[in-house]
DRENVEXLUM-312337 format. One record per residue (C-alpha): x, y, z; residue number from 1; residue in one letter. Coordinates in steps of 0.02 Angstrom, whole numbers, plus 50000, padded with zeros to 5 digits. Example, Ala and Ser with C-alpha at 12.3 -4.5 7.8 and 13.67 -1.06 7.14 Angstrom:
2
NODE      xx      yy      zz   zakol   finu
NODE   50615   49775   50390       1      A
NODE   50684   49947   50357       2      S
***
This chain:
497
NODE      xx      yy      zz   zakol   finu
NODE   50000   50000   50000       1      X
NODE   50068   50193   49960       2      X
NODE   50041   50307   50075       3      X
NODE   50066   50499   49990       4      X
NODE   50184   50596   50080       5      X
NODE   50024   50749   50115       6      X
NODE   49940   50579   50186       7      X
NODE   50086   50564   50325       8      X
NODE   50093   50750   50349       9      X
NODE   49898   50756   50391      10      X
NODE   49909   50619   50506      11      X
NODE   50043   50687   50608      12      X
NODE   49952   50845   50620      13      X
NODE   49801   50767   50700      14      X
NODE   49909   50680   50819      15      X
NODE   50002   50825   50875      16      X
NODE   49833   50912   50885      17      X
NODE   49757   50791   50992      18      X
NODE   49903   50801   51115      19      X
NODE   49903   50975   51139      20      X
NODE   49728   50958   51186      21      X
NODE   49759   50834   51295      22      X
NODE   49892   50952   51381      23      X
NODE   49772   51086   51395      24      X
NODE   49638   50990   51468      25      X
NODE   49765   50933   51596      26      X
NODE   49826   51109   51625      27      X
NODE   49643   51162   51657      28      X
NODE   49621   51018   51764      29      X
NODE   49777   51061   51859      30      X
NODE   49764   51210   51853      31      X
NODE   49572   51208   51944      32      X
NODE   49637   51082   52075      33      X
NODE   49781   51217   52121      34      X
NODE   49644   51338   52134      35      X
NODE   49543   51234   52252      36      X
NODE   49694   51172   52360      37      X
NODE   49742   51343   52385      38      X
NODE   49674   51401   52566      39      X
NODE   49572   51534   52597      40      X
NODE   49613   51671   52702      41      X
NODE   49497   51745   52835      42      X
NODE   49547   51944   52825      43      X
NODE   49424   51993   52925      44      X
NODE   49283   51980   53027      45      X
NODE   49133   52068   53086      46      X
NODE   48989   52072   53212      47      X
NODE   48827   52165   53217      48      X
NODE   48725   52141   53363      49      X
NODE   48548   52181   53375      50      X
NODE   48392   52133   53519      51      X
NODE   48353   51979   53452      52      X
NODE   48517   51941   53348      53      X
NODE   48694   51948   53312      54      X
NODE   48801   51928   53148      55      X
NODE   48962   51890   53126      56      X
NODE   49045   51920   52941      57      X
NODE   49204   51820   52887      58      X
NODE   49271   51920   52755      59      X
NODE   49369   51789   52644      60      X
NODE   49514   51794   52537      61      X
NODE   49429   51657   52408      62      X
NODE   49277   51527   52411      63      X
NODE   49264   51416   52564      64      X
NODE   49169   51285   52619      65      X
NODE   49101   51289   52830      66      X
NODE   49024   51163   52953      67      X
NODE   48933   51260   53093      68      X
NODE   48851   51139   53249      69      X
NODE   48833   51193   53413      70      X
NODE   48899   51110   53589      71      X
NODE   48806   51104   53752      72      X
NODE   48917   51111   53921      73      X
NODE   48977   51241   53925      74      X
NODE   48846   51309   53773      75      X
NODE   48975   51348   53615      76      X
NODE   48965   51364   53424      77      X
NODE   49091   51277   53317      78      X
NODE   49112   51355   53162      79      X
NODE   49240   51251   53036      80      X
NODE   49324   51325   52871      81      X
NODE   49383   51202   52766      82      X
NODE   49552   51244   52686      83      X
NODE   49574   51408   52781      84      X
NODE   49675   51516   52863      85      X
NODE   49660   51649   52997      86      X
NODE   49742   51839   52947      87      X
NODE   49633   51941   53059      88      X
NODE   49658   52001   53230      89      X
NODE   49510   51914   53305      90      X
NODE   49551   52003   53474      91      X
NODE   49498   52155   53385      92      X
NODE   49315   52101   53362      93      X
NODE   49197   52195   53488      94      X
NODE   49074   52068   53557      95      X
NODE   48971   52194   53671      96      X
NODE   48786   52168   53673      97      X
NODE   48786   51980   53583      98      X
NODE   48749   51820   53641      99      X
NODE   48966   51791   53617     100      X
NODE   49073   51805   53773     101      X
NODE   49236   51750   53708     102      X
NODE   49295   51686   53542     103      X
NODE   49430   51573   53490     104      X
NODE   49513   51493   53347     105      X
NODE   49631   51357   53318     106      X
NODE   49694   51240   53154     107      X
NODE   49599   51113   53112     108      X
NODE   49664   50942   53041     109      X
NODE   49805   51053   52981     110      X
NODE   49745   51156   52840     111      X
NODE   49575   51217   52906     112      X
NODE   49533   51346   53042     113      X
NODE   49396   51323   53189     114      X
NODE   49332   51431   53278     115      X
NODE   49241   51423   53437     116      X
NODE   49094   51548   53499     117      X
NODE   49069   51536   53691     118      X
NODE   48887   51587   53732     119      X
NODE   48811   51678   53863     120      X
NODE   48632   51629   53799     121      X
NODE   48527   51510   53689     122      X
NODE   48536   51526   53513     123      X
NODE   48474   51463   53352     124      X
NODE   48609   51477   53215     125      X
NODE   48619   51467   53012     126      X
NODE   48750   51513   52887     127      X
NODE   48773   51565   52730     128      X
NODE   48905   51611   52601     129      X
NODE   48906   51775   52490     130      X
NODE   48978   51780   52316     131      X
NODE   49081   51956   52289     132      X
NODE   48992   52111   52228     133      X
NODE   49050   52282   52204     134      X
NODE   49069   52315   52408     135      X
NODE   49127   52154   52465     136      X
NODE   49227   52003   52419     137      X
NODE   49187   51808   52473     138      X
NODE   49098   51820   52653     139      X
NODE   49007   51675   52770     140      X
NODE   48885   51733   52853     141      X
NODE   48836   51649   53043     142      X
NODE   48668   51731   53111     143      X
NODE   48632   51696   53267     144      X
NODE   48437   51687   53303     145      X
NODE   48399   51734   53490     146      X
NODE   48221   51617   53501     147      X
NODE   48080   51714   53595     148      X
NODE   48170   51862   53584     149      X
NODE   48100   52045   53490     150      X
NODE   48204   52153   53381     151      X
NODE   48123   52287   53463     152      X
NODE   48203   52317   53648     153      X
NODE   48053   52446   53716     154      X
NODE   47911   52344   53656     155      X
NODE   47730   52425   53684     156      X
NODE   47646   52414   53846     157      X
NODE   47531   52236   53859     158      X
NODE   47372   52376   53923     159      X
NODE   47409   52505   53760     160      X
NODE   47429   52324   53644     161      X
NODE   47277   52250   53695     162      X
NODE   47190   52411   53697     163      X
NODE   47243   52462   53514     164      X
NODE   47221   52260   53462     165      X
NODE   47014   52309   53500     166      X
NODE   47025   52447   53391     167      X
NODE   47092   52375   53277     168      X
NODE   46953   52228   53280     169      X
NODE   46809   52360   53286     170      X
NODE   46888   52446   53142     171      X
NODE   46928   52294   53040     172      X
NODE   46743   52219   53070     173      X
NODE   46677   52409   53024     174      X
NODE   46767   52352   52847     175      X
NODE   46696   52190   52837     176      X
NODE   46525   52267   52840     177      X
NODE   46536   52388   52716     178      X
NODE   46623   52253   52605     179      X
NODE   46462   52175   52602     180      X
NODE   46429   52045   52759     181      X
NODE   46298   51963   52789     182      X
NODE   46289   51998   52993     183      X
NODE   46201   52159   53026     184      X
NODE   46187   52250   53200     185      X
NODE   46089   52171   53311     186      X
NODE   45919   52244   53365     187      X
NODE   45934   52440   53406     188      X
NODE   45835   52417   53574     189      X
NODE   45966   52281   53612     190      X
NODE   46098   52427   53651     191      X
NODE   45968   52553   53703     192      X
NODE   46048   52573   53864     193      X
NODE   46242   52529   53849     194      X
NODE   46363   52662   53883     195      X
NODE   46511   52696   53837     196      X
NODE   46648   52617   53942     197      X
NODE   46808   52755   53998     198      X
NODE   46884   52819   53879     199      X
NODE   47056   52712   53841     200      X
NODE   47157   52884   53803     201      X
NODE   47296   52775   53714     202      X
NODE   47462   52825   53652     203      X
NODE   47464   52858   53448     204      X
NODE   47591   52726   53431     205      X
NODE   47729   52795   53288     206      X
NODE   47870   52651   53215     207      X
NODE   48032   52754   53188     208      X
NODE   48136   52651   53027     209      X
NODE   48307   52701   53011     210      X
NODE   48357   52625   52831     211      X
NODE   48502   52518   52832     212      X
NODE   48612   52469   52951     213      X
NODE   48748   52324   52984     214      X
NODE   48828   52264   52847     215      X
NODE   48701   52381   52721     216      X
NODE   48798   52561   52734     217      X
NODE   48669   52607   52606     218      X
NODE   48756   52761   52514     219      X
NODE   48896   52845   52554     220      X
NODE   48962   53025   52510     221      X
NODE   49078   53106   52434     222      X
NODE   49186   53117   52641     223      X
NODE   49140   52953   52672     224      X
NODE   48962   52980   52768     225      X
NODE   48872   52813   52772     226      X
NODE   48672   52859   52735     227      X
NODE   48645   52709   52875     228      X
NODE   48742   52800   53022     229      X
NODE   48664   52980   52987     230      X
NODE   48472   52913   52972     231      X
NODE   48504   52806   53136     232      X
NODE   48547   52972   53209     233      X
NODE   48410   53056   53143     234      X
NODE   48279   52912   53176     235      X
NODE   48346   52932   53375     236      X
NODE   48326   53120   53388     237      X
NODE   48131   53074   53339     238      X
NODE   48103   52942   53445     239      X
NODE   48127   53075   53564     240      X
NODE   48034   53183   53497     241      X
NODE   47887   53077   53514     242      X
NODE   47903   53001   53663     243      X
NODE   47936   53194   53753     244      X
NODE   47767   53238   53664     245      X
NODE   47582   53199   53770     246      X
NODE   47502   53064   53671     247      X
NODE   47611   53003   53582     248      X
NODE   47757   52836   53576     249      X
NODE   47894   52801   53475     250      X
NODE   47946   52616   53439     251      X
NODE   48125   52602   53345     252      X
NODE   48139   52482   53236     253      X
NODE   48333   52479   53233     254      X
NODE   48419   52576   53364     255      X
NODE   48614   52499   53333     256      X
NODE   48717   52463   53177     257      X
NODE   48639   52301   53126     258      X
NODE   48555   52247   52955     259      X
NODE   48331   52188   52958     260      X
NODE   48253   52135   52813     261      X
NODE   48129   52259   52739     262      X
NODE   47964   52160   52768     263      X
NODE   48042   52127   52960     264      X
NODE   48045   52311   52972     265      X
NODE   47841   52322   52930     266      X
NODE   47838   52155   53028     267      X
NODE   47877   52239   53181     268      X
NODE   47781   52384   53159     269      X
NODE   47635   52273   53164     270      X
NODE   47668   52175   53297     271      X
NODE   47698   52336   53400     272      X
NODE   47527   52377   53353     273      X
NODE   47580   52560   53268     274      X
NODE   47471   52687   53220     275      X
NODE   47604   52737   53067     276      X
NODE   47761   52686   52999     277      X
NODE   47900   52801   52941     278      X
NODE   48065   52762   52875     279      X
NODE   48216   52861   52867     280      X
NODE   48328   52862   52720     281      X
NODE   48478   52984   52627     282      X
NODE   48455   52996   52436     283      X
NODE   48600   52977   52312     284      X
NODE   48629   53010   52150     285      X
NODE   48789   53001   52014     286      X
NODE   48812   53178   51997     287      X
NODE   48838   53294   52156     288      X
NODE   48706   53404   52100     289      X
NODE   48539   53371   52151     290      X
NODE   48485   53406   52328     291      X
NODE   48346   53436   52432     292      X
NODE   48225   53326   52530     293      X
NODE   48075   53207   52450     294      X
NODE   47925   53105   52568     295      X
NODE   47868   52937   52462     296      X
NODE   47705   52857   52498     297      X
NODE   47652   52681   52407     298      X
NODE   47614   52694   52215     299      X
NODE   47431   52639   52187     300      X
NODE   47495   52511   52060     301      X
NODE   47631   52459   52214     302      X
NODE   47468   52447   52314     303      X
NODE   47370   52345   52205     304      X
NODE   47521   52226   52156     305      X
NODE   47559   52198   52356     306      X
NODE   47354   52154   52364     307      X
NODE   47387   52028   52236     308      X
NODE   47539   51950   52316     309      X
NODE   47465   51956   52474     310      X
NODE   47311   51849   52413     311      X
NODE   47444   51739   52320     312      X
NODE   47579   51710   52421     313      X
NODE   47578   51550   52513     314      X
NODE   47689   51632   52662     315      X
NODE   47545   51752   52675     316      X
NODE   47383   51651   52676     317      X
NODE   47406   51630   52860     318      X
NODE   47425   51812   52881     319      X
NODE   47244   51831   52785     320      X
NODE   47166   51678   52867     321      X
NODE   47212   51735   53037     322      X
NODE   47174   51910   52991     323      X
NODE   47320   52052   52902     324      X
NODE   47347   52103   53085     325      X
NODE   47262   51937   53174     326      X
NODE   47092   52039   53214     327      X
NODE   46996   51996   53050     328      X
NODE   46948   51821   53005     329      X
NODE   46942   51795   52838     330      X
NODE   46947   51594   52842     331      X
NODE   46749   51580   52807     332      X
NODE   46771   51717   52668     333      X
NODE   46801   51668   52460     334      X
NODE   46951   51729   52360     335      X
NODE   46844   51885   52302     336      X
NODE   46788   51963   52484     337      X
NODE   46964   51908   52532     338      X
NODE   47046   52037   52390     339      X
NODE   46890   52190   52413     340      X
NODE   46927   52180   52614     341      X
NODE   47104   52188   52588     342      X
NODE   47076   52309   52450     343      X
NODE   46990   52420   52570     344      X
NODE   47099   52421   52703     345      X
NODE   47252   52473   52572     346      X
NODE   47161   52607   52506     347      X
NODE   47145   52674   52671     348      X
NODE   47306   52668   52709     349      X
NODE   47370   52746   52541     350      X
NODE   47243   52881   52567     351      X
NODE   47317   52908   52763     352      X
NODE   47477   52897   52702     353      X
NODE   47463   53021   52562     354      X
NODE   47389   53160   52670     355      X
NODE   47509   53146   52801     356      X
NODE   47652   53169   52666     357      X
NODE   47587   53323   52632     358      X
NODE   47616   53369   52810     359      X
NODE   47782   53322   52832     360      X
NODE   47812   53382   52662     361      X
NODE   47751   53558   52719     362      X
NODE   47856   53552   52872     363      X
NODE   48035   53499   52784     364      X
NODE   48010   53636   52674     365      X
NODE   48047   53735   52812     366      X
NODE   48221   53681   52858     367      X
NODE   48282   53616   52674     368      X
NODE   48258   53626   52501     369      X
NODE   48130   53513   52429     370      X
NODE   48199   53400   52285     371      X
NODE   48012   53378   52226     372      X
NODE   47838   53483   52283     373      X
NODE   47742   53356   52323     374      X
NODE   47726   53180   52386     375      X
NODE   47801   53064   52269     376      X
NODE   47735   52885   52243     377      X
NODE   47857   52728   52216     378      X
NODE   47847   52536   52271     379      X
NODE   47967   52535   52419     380      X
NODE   47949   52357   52504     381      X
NODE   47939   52458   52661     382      X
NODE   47779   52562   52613     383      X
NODE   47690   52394   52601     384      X
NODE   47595   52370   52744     385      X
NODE   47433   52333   52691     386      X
NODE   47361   52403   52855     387      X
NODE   47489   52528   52917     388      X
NODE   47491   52738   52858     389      X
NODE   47680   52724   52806     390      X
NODE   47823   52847   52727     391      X
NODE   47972   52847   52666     392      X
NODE   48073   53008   52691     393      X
NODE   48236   53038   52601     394      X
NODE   48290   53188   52714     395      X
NODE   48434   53251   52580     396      X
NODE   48563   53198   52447     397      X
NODE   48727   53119   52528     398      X
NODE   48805   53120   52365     399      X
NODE   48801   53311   52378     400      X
NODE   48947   53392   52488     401      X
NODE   48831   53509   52556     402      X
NODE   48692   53396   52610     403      X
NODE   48806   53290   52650     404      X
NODE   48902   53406   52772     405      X
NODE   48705   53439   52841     406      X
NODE   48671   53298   52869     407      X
NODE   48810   53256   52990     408      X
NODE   48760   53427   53062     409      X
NODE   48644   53375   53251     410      X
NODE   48587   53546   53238     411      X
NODE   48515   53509   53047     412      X
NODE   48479   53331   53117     413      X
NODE   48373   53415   53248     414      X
NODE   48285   53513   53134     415      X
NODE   48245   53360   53034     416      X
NODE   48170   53259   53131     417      X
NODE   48083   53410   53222     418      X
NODE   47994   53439   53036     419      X
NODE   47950   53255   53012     420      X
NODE   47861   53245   53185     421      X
NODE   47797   53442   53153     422      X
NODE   47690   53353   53011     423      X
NODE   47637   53187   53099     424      X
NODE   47578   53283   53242     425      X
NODE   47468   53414   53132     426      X
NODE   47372   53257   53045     427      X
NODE   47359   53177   53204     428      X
NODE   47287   53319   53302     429      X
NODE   47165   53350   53173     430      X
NODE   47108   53156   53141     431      X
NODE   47151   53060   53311     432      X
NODE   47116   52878   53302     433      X
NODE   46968   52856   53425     434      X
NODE   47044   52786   53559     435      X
NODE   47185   52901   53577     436      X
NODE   47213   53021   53718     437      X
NODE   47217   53179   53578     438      X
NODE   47029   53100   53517     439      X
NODE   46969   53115   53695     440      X
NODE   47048   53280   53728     441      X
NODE   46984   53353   53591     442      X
NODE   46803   53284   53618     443      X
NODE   46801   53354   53780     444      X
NODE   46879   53517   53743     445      X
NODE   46744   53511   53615     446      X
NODE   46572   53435   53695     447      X
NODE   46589   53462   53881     448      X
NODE   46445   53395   53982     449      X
NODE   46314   53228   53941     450      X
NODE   46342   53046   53902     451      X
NODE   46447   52951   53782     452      X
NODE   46399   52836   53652     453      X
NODE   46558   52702   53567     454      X
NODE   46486   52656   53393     455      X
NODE   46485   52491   53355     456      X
NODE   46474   52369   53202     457      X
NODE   46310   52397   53106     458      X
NODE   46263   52567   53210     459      X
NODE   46186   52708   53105     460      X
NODE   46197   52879   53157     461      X
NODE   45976   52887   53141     462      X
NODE   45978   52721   53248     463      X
NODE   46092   52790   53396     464      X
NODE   46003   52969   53385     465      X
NODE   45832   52857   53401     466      X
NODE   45901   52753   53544     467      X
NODE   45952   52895   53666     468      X
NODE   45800   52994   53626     469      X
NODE   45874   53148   53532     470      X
NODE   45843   53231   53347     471      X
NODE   45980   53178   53227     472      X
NODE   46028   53339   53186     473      X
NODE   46052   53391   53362     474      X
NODE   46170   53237   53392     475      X
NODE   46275   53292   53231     476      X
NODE   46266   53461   53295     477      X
NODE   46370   53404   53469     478      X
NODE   46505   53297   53360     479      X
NODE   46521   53409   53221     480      X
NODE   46467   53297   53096     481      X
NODE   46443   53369   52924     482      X
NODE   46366   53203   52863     483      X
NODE   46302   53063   52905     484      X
NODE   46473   52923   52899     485      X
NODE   46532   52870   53069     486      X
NODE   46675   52751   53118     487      X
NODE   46669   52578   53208     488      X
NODE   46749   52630   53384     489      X
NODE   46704   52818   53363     490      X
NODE   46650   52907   53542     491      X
NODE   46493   53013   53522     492      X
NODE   46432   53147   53654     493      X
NODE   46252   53133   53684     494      X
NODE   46166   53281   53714     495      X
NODE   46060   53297   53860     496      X
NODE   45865   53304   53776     497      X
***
């Protein structure tokens, strides 16, 4: 057989070829099992502690893998890197305020670090690992979970919760009426003779959210301001605001340098029963230019979306069946009363919301520039609270050096959160909830003299004035009432006939 001399050639072409392939695979191969044996370095770590939490941030030199498990006697974590090595000064780490009383580390099976967490408390742990983004490199991520325990640390009074927790019932079952139930009031001669009981004279409760926090600096300025440190300083100044005012308590929703998740933050303005929600944010922008202050309230499509996922969500169908707040049963109820219930109560809210805006809008006109006129309208996670008033207030531009300077200013700080509260308080004393101290004040400033009358489910204004014997126009007369629309939990003055 003749084989051409191009034949040969070819042939040992195709050879070579497939061996350098096979050399690069190898080199890949190689070159990816270097990568893995190489250890990871641990340069640096972190700990935020909050009320009911703490986390602690290795910052890492490269990918790890880590086995966290927990030891009883004395109570420890164990927290093991594979393939790692320590760099930082773990000496360095403040644990003030966590559930950690000492820390310590040692090598591990001779190319991996452990370290051990002594504890001063019980904990529930999990961990996580962070791929790098434009702030941070690799990081694990140990939360540790304080069970039982509220991110809050002045939680509201038991009295003032269960007290606001009727209110909330009366009002809820006031919107399950006009949605269309079936149950009507009972029998007007049936409450002929019921008074009202004393007059609760509750706290408005106000949830103080200062954006940010822990390992979220949110944006920084042009001097290195971090937006989270300034808004926790501004949220504080008015918390005290608030709680120096008659009528009126603050509940902070973060009050350190540690990190919530944005529906925890409405989460726990619910649970604390609030009144209104407002959280406290520094704009940003590319340019250095733009300034001034803006007030956000929910967007109505933001409104109606958050309906939607609230009817759709799995992890919320317990919220609906149990109630949005745990007052309103909606378990007997179909999928359309569900979403017109829920629909009323948001539109509520939006309207609440947008009013009081305007307020605080009017207010921080008066000690900074306004970046825009009126309230502006967006789908921040943290405006939805189906049942909570709530605002988001970005109180000036960090990104410009002059705000920015402002901003770290407590006299400017003061001002701030003077303004915001300025606003609150001016809706507040003109449309108290009912059961507030500034609703009975004002009724009695108002109406001094005969008997009260708390409207219930199904009352009509014709029906009360018929069961205490007096004209219906006299009886609007003594509650200035321009029409004829009362609310479920309302005090009326009776008029002596």
């Amino acid at each position: 057989m003749v084989i051409s001399a191009m034949g040969i050639h070819a042939k040992v072409m195709k050879v070579l070829a497939l061996r350098q392939l096979a050399l690069s695979i190898v080199a890949v191969i190689s070159a990816g099992l270097w990568t893995s044996l190489q250890a990871a370095t641990v340069e640096g770590m972190r700990l935020w502690a909050a009320p009911d939490h703490a986390r602690l941030v290795f910052d890492l030199s490269g990918a790890t893998s880590a086995d966290v498990f927990s030891l009883d006697d004395p109570a420890r974590l164990v927290i093991d890197l594979e393939n790692s090595q320590l760099e930082a000064d773990p000496d360095s780490l403040s644990l003030e305020d966590s559930a950690i009383s000492a820390l310590r580390t040692g090598t591990r099976e001779g190319n991996g670090l452990r370290v051990v967490l002594e504890l001063n408390r019980e904990v529930e742990p999990r961990h996580f690992t962070l791929t790098p983004n434009d702030q941070y490199g690799h990081r694990l991520v140990v939360d540790l979970e304080y069970p039982g325990e509220s991110a809050v640390e002045n939680p509201i009074d038991p009295i003032e919760a269960m007290i606001r927790e009727q209110e909330i019932q009366a009002q809820r079952a006031g919107a399950q009426v006009r949605a269309g139930s079936d149950q009507q009031a009972t029998e007007p001669t049936s409450r002929s003779s019921e008074q009202a009981k004393p007059h609760p004279r509750r706290d408005i409760i106000i949830a103080v959210d200062a954006g940010h926090g822990g390992e979220d600096p949110g944006a920084i300025g042009p001097s290195g301001t971090r937006e989270k440190d300034v808004v926790l300083d501004i949220s504080q100044r008015l918390a005290n605001i608030i709680n120096a005012t008659e009528g009126f308590k603050a509940v902070l929703i973060r009050d350190g340098d540690y990190y919530l998740g944005l529906r925890q933050r409405t989460q726990l303005a619910r649970e604390q029963k609030a009144d209104f929600f407002v959280s406290i944010h520094a704009d940003a922008f590319t340019s250095p230019r733009p300034q001034g202050s803006s007030v956000y309230a929910l967007s109505q499509r933001g409104a109606t979306s958050e309906t939607a996922q609230w009817l759709a969500d799995s992890e919320n169908r317990s919220d609906l069946i149990g109630g949005v707040d745990g007052s309103l049963s909606l378990r007997d109820k179909d999928q359309v009363l569900r979403g017109v219930l829920l629909d009323l109560t948001m539109t509520a809210t939006l309207n609440d919301s947008l009013s009081i805006g305007g307020q605080v809008l009017d207010q921080l006109g008066r000690v900074n520039r306004l970046h825009k006129s009126r309230v502006e309208q967006a789908g921040f996670m943290v405006l939805k609270s189906p049942d909570i008033p709530s605002l988001l207030i970005e109180t000036g531009f960090i990104s410009n050096p002059e705000e920015e300077r402002r901003l770290r200013d407590p006299v400017h700080q003061q001002g701030v959160a003077e303004a915001i509260f300025g606003g609150l308080k001016s809706h507040f004393e003109r449309y108290p909830p009912p059961a507030s101290l500034l609703a009975w004040q004002r009724d009695n400033q108002r109406r001094p003299g005969g008997d009260e009358y708390r409207i219930q489910s199904g009352d009509t204004l014709s029906a009360i004035a018929v069961r205490h014997g007096v004209p219906v126009n006299q009886l609007k007369q003594a509650n200035d009432l321009n029409g004829d629309v009362i609310r479920v939990g309302q005090v009326l003055r009776i008029p002596s006939s």
